[in-house]
C-alpha positions in Angstrom: -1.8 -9.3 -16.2 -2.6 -12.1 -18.1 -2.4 -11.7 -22.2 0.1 -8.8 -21.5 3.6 -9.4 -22.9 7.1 -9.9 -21.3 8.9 -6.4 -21.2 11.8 -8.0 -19.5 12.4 -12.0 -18.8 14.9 -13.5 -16.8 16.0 -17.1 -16.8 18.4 -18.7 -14.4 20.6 -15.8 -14.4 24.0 -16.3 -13.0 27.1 -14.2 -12.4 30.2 -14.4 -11.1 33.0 -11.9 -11.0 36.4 -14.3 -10.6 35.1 -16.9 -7.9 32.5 -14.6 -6.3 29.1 -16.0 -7.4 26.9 -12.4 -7.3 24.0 -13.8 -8.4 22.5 -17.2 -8.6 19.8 -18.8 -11.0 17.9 -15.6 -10.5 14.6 -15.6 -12.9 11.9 -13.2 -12.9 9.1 -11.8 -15.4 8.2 -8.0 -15.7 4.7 -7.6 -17.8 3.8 -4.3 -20.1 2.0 -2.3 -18.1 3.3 -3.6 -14.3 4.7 -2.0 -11.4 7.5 -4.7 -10.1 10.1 -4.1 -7.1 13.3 -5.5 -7.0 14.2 -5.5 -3.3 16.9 -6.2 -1.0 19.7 -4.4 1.0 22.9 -2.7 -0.5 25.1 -5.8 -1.4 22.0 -8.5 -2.7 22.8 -8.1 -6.3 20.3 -5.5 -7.5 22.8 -3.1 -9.4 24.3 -6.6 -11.0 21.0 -7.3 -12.4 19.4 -4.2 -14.0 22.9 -3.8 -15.8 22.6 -8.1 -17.1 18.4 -6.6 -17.7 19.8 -4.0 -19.8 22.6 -5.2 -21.4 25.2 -3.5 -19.9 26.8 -6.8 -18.3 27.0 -10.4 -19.7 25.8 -12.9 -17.0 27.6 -15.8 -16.8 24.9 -18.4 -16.4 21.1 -18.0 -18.0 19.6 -15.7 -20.7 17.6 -12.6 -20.5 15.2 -11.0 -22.7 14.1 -7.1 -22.8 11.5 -6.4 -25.1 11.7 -10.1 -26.7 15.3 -9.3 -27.4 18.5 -11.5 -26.0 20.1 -9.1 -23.9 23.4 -10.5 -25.0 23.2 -8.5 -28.4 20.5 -5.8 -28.1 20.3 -3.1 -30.8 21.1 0.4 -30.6 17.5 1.2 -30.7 16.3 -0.6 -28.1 17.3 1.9 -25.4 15.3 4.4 -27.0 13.0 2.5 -25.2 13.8 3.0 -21.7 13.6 5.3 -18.9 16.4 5.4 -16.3 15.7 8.0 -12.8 19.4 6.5 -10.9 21.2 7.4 -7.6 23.3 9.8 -9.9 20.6 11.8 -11.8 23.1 13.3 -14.8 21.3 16.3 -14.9 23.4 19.4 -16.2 23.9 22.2 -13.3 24.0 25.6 -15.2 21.2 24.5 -17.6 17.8 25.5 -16.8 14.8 22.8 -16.6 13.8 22.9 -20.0 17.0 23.5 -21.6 18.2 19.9 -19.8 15.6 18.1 -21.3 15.9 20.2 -25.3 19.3 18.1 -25.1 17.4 15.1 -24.6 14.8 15.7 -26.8 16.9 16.3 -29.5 18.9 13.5 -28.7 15.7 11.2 -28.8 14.4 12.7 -31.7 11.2 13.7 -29.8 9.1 17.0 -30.5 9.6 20.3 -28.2 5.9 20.3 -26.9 6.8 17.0 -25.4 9.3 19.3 -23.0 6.2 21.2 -21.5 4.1 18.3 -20.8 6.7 16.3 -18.9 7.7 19.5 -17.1 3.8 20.0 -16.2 3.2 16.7 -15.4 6.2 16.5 -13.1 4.8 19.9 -11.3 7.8 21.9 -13.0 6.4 23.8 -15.3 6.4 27.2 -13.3 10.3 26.2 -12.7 11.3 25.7 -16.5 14.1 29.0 -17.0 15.0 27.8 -13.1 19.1 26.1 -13.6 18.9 23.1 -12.0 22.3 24.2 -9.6 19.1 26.2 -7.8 16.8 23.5 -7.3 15.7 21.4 -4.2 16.2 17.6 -4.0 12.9 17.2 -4.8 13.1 19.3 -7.6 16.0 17.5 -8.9 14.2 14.3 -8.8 11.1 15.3 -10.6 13.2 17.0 -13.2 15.0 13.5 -14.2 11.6 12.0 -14.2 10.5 14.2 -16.6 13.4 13.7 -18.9 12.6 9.9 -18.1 9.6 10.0 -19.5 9.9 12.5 -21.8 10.3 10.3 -25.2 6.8 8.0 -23.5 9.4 4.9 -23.3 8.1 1.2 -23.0 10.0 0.5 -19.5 11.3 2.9 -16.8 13.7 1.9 -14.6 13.7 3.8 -11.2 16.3 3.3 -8.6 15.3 4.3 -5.6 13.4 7.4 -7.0 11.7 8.8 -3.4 14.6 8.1 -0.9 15.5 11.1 1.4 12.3 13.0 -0.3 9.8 14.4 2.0 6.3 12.6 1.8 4.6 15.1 0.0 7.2 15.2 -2.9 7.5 11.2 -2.7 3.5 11.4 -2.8 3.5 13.2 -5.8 6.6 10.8 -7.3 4.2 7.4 -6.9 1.2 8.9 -8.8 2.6 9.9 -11.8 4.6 6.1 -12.0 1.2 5.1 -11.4 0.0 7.0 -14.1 2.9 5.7 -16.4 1.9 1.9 -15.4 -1.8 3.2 -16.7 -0.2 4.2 -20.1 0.8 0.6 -20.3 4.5 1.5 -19.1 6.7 -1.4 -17.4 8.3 -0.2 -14.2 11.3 -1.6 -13.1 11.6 0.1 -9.3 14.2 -0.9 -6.4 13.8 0.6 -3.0 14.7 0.0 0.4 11.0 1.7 1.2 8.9 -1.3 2.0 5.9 1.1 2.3 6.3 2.0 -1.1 7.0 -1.1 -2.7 3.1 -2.5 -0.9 1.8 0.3 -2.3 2.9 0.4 -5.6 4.0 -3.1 -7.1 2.1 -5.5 -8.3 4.5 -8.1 -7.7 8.2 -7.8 -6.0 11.3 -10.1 -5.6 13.0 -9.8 -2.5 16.6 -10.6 -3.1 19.5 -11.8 -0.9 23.0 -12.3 -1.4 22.6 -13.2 -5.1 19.4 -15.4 -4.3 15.4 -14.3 -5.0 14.4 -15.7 -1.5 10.7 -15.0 -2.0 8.7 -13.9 -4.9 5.3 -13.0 -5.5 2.6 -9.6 -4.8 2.9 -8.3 -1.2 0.2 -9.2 -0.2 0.8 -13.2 -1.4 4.0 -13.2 0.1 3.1 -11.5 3.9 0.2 -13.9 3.6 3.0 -16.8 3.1 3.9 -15.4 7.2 0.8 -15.8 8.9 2.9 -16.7 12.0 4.7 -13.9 12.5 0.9 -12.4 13.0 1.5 -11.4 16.8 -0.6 -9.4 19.6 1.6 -6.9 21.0 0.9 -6.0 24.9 2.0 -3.0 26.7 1.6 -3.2 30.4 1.3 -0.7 32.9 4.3 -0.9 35.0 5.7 -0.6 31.6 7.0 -4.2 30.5 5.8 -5.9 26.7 4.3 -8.5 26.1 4.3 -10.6 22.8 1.8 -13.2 22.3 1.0 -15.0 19.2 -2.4 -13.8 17.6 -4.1 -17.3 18.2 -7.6 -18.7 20.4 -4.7 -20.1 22.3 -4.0 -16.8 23.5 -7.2 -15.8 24.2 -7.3 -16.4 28.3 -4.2 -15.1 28.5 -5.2 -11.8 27.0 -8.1 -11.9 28.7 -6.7 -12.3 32.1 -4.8 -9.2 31.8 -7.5 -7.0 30.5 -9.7 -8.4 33.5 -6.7 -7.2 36.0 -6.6 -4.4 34.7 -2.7 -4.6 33.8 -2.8 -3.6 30.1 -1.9 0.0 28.6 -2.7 -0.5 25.4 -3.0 -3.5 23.0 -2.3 -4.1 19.1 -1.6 -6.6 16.5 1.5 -6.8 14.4 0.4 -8.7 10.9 3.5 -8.9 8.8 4.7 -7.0 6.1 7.7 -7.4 3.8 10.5 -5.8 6.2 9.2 -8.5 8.7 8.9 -11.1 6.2 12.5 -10.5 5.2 13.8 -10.4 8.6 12.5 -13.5 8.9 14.3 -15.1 5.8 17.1 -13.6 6.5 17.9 -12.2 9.9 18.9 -8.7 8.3 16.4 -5.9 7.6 16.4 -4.1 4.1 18.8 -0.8 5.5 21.5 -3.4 6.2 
């Protein structure tokens, strides 16, 4: 990432609604072209934050930049810029695919044959006359991705865009955001899918009550955890063991497998749901 510019910056941001602090000294950095998740369980202060990111809230404590500009006073212009795929996609029912996103090409000023290319790119293409009252939930999400990226904006912001998809569908969902971070796209992504978030971000922020608790890529910050590294034994009569994945533990192991006790064996390196757990004694569905 290095040389590439700040899409969004975040310094010390604070806010409090009356005298319940929602977020505290929270700073962060989201480069062009990056894949970062925002993560943490209903409650930690995610929805707070992308409104303060995109100048929908005034924090009460900090400043933030989007596209080098304070967030306090961004120009009309600037959300031309952005993507949005949220919990509530907006799409019109008795419209048809390409007729929902005509009204936002006209709206962004951006030519008709960009309708076709987001509809094939999002696999909709064959479903463009289709009204979006008879499409799947899949569907439905690939359609507001495709008016997402239909004007090629600098940042997308995507709120939990695979949850309650089937794999296949979420699959299809993570290669064309990959594709968008190849473009040189910022992508702003929360999810509760810690699966996703290894897979796709190149660095995350794990968030709790108001706080960024850890920070860093997933693979830095399970690496941070080494300890929670643990050898996982299943016994015969049926009991579990849980050792820690040491030379310590070695005889032990051994002693078992030379008794002929054990019914099957595996480690259990952390990853950011554990990692979390840890910090916080909650998991991310809390």
């Amino acid at each position: 990432m290095s040389g590439k510019a700040a899409c969004i910056r975040a310094e010390n941001i604070s806010m409090s609604f009356g005298k319940k602090e929602v977020l505290q000294s929270v700073s962060l950095n989201i480069a062009e072209g990056e894949i970062f998740g925002l993560l943490g369980p209903s409650g930690a202060g995610k929805t707070t934050l992308l409104k303060i990111l995109t100048g929908q809230l005034r924090q009460t404590g900090g400043r933030a930049f989007l596209f080098g500009l304070d967030t306090e006073r961004l120009p009309r212009d600037a959300y031309e810029n952005i993507g949005l795929v949220l919990d509530n996609t907006g799409l019109y029912e008795r419209l048809s695919c390409y007729d929902n996103l005509l009204l936002f090409a006209e709206i962004y000023g951006t030519g008709r044959e960009k309708i076709m290319e987001a509809l094939r790119r999002t696999g909709l293409a064959e479903a463009k006359k289709r009204p979006v009252s008879r499409l799947s939930k899949g569907m439905r999400q690939r359609l507001a991705l495709a008016r997402a990226i239909l004007h090629e904006p600098g940042l997308l912001i995507l709120d939990e865009p695979t949850a309650g998809l089937d794999p296949a569908t979420a699959a299809e969902i993570h290669a064309l955001i990959r594709e968008e971070r190849e473009r040189g796209t910022a992508v702003l992504l929360t999810t509760h899918n810690m699966e996703e978030a290894t897979k796709l971000c190149g660095h995350v922020a794990l968030l709790h009550l108001g706080n960024i608790v850890e920070y860093g890529s997933p693979a830095e910050v399970c690496r941070r955890y080494d300890h929670l590294n643990a050898i996982c034994l299943t016994l015969k009569d049926g009991e579990s063991i849980t050792v820690e994945n040491t030379p310590l533990s070695a005889k032990l192991v051994a002693d078992y497998l030379q008794s002929g006790q054990i019914e099957s064996i595996h480690s259990t390196e952390p990853n950011l749901e554990t990692v979390f757990m840890e910090l916080t004694g909650r998991g991310f569905a809390s």
